[in-house]
C-alpha positions, -999 to 999 in steps of 0.1 A, spaced: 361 -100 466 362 -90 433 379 -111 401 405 -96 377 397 -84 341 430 -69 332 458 -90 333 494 -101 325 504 -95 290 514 -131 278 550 -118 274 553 -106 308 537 -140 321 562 -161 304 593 -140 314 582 -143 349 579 -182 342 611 -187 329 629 -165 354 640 -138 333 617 -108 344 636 -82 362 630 -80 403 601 -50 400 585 -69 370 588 -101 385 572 -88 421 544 -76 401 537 -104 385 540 -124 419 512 -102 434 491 -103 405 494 -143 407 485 -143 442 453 -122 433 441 -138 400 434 -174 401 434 -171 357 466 -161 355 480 -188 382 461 -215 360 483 -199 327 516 -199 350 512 -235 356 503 -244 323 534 -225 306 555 -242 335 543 -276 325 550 -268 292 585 -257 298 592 -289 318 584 -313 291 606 -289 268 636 -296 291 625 -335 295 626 -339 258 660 -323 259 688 -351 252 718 -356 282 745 -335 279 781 -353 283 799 -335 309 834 -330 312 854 -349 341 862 -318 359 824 -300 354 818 -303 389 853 -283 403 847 -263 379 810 -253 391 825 -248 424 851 -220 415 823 -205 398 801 -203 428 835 -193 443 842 -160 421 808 -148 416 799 -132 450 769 -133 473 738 -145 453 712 -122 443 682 -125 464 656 -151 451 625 -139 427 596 -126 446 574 -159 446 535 -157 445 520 -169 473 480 -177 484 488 -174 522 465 -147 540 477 -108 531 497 -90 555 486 -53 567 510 -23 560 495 5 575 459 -5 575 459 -20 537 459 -54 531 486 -67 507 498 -100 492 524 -121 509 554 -108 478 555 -80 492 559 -87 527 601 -90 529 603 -54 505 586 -41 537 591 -52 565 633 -50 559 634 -10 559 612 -15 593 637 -39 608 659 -16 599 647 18 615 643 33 577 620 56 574 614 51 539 596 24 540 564 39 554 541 60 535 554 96 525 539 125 506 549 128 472 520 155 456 488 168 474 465 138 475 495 108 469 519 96 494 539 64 479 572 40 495 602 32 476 609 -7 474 644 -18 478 645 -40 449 674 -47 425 671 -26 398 690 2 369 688 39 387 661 51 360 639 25 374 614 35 402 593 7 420 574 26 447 535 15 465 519 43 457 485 57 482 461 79 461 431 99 479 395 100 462 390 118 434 434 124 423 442 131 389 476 122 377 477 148 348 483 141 307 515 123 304 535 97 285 567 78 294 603 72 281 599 37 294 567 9 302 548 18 335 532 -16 354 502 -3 375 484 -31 401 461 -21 420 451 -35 455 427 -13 469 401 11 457 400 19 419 415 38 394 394 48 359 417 59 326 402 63 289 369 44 297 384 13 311 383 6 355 410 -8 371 402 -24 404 414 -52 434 437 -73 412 441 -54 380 475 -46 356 472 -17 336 503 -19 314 514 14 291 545 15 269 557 48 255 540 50 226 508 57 253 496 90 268 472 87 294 453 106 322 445 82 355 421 90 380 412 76 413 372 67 419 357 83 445 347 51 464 378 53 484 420 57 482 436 33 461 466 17 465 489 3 439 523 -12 427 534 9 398 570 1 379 583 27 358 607 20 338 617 52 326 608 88 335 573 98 338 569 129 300 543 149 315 523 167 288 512 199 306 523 226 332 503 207 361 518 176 352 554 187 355 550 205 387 534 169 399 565 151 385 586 174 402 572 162 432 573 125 428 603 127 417 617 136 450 
């Protein structure tokens, strides 16, 4: 099995650390960990680092009623929010003949329990069928596993927001570079880019937009008509 050579911006690492990467971000991340033994080695690190900040830390004196307090507060706020995708070694699960990492299992296998169509493939554009994830994130945001055929082109485009591709199966090639088993490709929108899928098989991928996809020519639009359905 092949090891990654594109990874986790440092940024993206360290919010994921700390517990302040969104859910899509943070699932990401989680599936890359699972997949890339480099950046697991960084995680720890940064987490080690982090715990010796707070050890340093001196006591704070709390108040004699911090603790009824806390309680009210657990009280008013709600059901919790569900906890961040974790990343996991365990064997990958199979969705539909493609073997994934463990994070994603529970964004899965809940639309199935469920009876919700959704949560199988679906065709999006001729060559790309993709499911929508149920995480917790802003409307504009779109967290979808996408299936590409051999040989797709996603046409010219840029994007009003950062777009997270990881790839588990298969490979995609964009402005020289290969993305295979394992891989981030990260774009903000300063970036316009064409992707295409190798023709040693369909790939499958996590992508996270953050933003609409700006589609740079006629083809392009029509194809983000469609995967915008």
């Amino acid at each position: 099995m092949s090891t990654p050579t594109h990874h986790l911006d440092d940024d993206v690492l360290l919010a994921y650390v700390t517990g302040t990467a969104t859910e899509p971000v943070s699932l990401l991340a989680a599936c890359h960990l699972t997949l890339c033994a480099t950046c697991r080695g960084h995680a720890a690190a940064a987490e080690m680092v982090g715990g010796a900040l707070l050890d340093a830390e001196p006591a704070a004196a709390l108040s004699e009623d911090a603790l009824v307090r806390m309680f009210a507060r657990l009280d008013d706020d709600g059901p919790a929010s569900p906890p961040a995708p974790a990343a996991s070694t365990a064997e990958p699960f199979v969705f539909e003949g493609v073997p994934l990492p463990r994070p994603l299992a529970r964004y899965l296998s809940l639309g199935k329990q469920r009876g919700d169509s959704r949560r199988a493939f679906r065709f999006l554009a001729p060559g790309v069928r993709g499911v929508d994830l149920p995480v917790v994130a802003p409307p504009a945001v779109r967290t979808r596993l996408l299936r590409l055929a051999p040989g797709v082109e996603i046409p010219r485009h840029a994007h009003a927001a950062p777009e997270f591709t990881l790839v588990f199966s298969g490979s995609l090639s964009e402005g020289g570079e290969r993305y295979g088993r394992g891989d981030v490709r990260f774009l903000d929108t300063a970036g316009v880019h064409v992707q295409r899928v190798d023709s040693d098989g369909p790939c499958v991928a996590l992508v996270v937009n953050e933003g609409a996809l700006l589609p740079q020519t006629w083809r392009g639009k029509l194809v983000s008509l469609l995967f915008d359905h």
